[in-house]
Structure formats: C-alpha cells, structure tokens
C-alpha positions in Angstrom: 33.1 -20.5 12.1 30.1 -22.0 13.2 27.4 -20.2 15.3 27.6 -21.8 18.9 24.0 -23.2 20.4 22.4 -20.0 22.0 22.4 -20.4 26.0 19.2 -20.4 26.6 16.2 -22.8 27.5 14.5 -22.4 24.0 14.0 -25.5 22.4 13.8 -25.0 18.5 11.0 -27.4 16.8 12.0 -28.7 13.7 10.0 -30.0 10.5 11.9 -32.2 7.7 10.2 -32.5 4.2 12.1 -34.7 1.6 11.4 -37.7 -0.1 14.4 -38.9 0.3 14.7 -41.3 3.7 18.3 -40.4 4.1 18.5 -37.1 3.6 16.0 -37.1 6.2 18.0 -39.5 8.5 21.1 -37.3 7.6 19.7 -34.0 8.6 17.8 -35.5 12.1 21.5 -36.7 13.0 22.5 -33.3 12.8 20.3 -31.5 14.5 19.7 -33.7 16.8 23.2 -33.4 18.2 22.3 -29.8 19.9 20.6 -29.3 22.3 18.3 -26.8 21.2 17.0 -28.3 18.5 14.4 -31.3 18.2 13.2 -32.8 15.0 9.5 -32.9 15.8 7.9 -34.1 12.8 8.8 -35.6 9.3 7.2 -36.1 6.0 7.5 -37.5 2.3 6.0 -35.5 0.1 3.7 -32.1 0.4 0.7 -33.6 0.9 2.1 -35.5 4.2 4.1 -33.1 5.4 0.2 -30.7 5.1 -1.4 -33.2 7.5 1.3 -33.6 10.2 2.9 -30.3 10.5 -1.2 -29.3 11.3 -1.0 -31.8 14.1 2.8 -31.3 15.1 3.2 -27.5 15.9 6.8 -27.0 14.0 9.1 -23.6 14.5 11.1 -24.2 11.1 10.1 -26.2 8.4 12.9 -27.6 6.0 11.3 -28.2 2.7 12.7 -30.0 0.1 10.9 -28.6 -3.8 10.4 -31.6 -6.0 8.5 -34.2 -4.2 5.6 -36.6 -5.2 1.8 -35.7 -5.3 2.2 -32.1 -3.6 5.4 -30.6 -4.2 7.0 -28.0 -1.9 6.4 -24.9 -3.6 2.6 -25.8 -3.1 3.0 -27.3 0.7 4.8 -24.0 1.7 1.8 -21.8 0.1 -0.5 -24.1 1.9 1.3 -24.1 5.5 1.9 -20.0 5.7 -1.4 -19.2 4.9 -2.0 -20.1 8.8 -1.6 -17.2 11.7 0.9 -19.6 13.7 3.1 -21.1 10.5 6.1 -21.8 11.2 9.1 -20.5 8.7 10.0 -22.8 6.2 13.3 -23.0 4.3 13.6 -24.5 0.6 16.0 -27.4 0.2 17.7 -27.1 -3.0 20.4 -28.6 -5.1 20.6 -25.5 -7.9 20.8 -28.1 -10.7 17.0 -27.4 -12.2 16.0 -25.4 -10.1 13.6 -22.9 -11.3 11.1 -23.7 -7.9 13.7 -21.8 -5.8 12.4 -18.4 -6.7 8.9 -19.8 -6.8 9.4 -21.1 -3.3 10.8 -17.8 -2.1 7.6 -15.9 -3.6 5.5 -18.3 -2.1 6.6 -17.0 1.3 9.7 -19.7 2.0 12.3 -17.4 4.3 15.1 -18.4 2.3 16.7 -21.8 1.2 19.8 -24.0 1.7 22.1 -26.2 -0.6 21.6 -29.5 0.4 25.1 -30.7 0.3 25.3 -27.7 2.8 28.1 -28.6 6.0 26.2 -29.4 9.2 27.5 -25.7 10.8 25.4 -24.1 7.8 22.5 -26.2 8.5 22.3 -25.2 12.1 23.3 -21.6 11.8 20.2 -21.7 9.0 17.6 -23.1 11.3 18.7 -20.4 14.1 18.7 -17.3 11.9 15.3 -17.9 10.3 14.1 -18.9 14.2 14.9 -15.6 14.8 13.3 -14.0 12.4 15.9 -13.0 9.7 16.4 -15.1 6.5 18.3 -18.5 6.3 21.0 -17.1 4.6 23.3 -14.8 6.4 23.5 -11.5 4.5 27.5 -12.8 3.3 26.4 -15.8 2.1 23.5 -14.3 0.3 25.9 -12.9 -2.0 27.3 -16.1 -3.4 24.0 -17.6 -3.3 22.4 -14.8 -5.4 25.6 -14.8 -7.2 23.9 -19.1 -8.4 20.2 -17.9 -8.7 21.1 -14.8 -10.8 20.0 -16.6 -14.0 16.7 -17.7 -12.3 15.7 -14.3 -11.0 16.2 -12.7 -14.4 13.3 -15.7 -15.8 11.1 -14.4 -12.6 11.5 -10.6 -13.6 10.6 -11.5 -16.9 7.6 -13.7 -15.9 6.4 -11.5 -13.0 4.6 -8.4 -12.6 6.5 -5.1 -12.1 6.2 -3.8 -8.2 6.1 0.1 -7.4 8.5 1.3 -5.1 6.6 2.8 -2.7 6.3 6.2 -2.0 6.8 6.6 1.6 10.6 4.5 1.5 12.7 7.3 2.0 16.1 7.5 0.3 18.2 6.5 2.6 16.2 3.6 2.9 16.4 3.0 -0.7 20.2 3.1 -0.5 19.6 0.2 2.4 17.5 -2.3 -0.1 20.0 -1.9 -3.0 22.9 -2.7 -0.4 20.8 -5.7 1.0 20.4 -7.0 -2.2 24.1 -6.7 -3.4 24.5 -8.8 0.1 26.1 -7.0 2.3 25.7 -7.3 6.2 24.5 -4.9 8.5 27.5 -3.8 9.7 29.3 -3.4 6.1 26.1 -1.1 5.6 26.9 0.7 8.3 30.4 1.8 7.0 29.5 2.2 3.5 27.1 5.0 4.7 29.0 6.1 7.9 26.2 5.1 10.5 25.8 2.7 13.5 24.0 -0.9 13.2 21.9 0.3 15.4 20.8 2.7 12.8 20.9 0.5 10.3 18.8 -2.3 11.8 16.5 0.3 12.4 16.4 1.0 8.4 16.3 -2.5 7.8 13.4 -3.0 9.7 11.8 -0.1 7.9 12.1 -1.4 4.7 11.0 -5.2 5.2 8.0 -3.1 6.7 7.5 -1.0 3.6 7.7 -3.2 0.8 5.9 -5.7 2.7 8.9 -8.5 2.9 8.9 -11.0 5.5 12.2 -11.0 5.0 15.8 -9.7 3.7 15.4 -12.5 1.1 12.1 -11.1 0.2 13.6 -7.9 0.2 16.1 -8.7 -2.3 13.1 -10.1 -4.3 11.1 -6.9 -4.3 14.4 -4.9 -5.7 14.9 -6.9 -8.5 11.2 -7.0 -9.3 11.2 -2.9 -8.6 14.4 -3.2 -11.7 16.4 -2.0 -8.5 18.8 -3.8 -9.0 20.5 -6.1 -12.3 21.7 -9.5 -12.1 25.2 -8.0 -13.9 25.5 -5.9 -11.3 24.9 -8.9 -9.1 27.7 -10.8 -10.3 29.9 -8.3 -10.5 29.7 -7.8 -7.0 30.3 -11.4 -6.4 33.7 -11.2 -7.7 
C-alpha cells in the first residue's frame, strides 16, 4: 500500500546523485508528481554533487555508489560531516555491491534498490525525512535477508564494538529484534508491551550505541556478534 503524501505544508527538498541522466530524469518524474516533494538539486558524480548540495540546502540526498571521480561512499562521508546535512540514502542495484555496507557506515540512513516501484521511492524519502531509516522495519528484513553475505565481509573486516554497559536488557532484547526486522508494533507483542513503550526503547538504544539510525542499529549488532547472518536468513523464510 503506498504511504499517502502527509497533509501538511512541509515541502520535502530533494537531492539526486547518479551518473546516469535517466535514472535521474526517472526519479525527478516521480517525485515530482507529489506535492511535498521538490527535486532541488542534481549531480553526476560525488565531486558535483559536494559543490551543489553546499549551495542547494537538500533535506534527503539520494546517492547512487559507483560514480566517476568521487564516488558515493566518499561524497556521503564528505556531506554528513556538516551540522545541517541532510540524510542521504544509497542507491543500489545489489549486483557488486560491497559499497552498500560501506555507505551505511559512512553515515548513509539506509539505501534503496533502484528498480524499486515509485510507492517505495516515496515512502523512502518520507521515512528517512522523518528521522527513521529508509527501509521500513518489514522491508529491512528481506533487504538484510540480500546483504547478509556482505555484512559477514564487514564483520570480518571491521573492528569488534562493546556493547555498552548501560543498555539494559530489555533493551538488548529490542536491538536483537530490530535487527531480525521486525516493526515496532510486532516488538510490542513479542514482549507484551505498548509501542509506546517500545518507541521509547528504541529511542534508547539508537541513543546508546550511538546509531543514527535503526539501520545503524542493525549494524552495531552484528558488529557486537549480536546477531548471525544464519540466523538472519532463517528469519527471512
């Protein structure tokens, strides 16, 4: 079902990053069709996409990874290291894709097949807007259930994280759930408590392991050996 245009007077400001005119041209047609959202800036390759998006003030960023001169994974470092940078989701075709985790590490809020149907597009842009990760927590289950393979080359390439101290174990239950995929309100009834609650966890733990984000989140458990990619894809089944 796709997420309806929120009633409001917010206009959402959109960046596109791809070297690829017509996946440009494709994605402006699509958001361009709602009313809260305007396409406000567009660029080839990193290095472009550096120098506008410092002149054109973007909410959302979609950034394609393999480009010319500066690829994504570098322009995405580069545009969050700013106090007003706008949230940038990683364009992606999983075929050799090994920048996807990079991407997400670099501080990327998520990412987004790019043969994705318009509705996904649009319900991305709106849920990293607001603060959450482009994936909705459902989705991140199938999508984790394609990257599997490529977060087990990260743990092995990256440094172990602590869990820290102060995450209490309910809390710790919470991560392990967000990182199987499931939604706030199937956390909820797995441990008998409201979304309200659970929100409230949520928040706690994106706090506490310092994650921007549930897909940072999901990051930091795998890294902390929290959770296994079999496990993963067992749960995709």
């Amino acid at each position: 079902m796709p997420e309806p245009a929120p009633a409001c007077d917010t206009v959402i400001r959109v960046g596109l990053v791809d070297d690829q005119q017509l996946v440009r041209a494709g994605f402006r047609m699509v958001l361009e069709s709602q009313a809260d959202i305007e396409v406000v800036a567009e660029a080839s390759d990193g290095e472009a996409a550096i120098t506008e998006l410092a002149r054109v003030r973007a909410d959302v960023v979609l950034m394609d990874v393999q480009m010319p001169r500066v690829d994504g994974i570098s322009a995405t470092r580069s545009l969050l290291r700013s106090a007003d940078a706008p949230k940038v989701v990683v364009l992606t075709t999983f075929d050799n894709d090994d920048y996807v985790v990079q991407a997400i590490a670099a501080g990327a809020s998520g990412f987004l097949l790019k043969d994705a149907p318009p509705e996904d597009l649009l319900s991305a842009v709106r849920t990293v807007y607001r603060g959450d990760a482009v994936m909705a927590p459902r989705a991140t289950r199938s999508l984790l259930h394609h990257v599997s393979p490529l977060l087990d080359r990260a743990e092995r390439r990256a440094s172990p994280v602590e869990i820290p101290d102060d995450l209490t174990p309910r809390e710790l239950e919470v991560l392990v759930a967000m990182a199987h995929g499931l939604t706030n309100g199937e956390i909820a009834d797995r441990f008998v408590l409201s979304e309200t609650t659970v929100k409230t966890h949520v928040g706690r733990v994106l706090a506490k392991t310092g994650s921007r984000d549930r897909v940072q989140a999901v990051l930091f458990a795998f890294r902390a050996g929290l959770v296994r990619t079999d496990e993963l894809l067992g749960a995709g089944e």
